[in-house]
C-alpha positions, 0 to 999 in steps of 0.5 A, a space after each residue: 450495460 453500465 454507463 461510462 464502462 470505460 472509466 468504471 474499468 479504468 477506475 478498478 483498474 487503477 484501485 487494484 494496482 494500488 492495492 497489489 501496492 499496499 500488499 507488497 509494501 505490507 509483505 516487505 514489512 513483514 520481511 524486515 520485521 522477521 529478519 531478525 529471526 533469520 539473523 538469530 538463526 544464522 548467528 546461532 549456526 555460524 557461532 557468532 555474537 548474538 544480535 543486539 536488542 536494539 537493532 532487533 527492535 529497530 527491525 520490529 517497529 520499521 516492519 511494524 510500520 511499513 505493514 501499517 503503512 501499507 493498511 493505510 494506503 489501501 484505505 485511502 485506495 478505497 476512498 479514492 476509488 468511491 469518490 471517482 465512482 461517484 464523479 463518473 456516475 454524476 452528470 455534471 464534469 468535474 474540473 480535472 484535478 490532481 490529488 496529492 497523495 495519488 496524482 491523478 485526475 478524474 475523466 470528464 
């Protein structure tokens, strides 16, 4: 059985949560990229003006970036779970202190 079990678990626990995170982020980035599809279609169904370019386009760069955004924070996810990894296994104690971007601090 591996050492410090507990913080191990708790430490993939804590990566999987941000990765469910960064997948819900992506898919609500890809909601706002496509409903411009959904506004084409209704428009057509409804015989109203068609929808402008620009807000098409609006809608495109905002879903572009969200789905970006969630790439990004799986990124810093994996580097943050590789580091804590690293900190449970060593034999030293680490100070606790509170990362900027995820606000939490390591088990010692």
């Amino acid at each position: 059985m591996k050492e410090r079990f507990g913080d191990h678990a708790a430490n993939e626990r804590t990566f999987l949560a941000w990765v469910r995170t960064a997948i819900a982020v992506m898919a609500f980035g890809f909601l706002v990229e496509r409903f411009d599809l959904f506004l084409q279609i209704a428009s057509q169904t409804l015989g109203h003006h068609p929808v402008s370019a620009h807000g098409q386009l609006a809608g495109n760069i905002a879903g572009l970036i969200l789905i970006g955004l969630g790439a990004v924070i799986i990124v810093l996810a994996l580097l943050r779970f590789r580091r804590m990894s690293i900190e449970i296994d060593a034999r030293t104690s680490f100070p606790a202190r509170a990362s900027g971007w995820m606000l939490c601090s390591p088990r010692s």
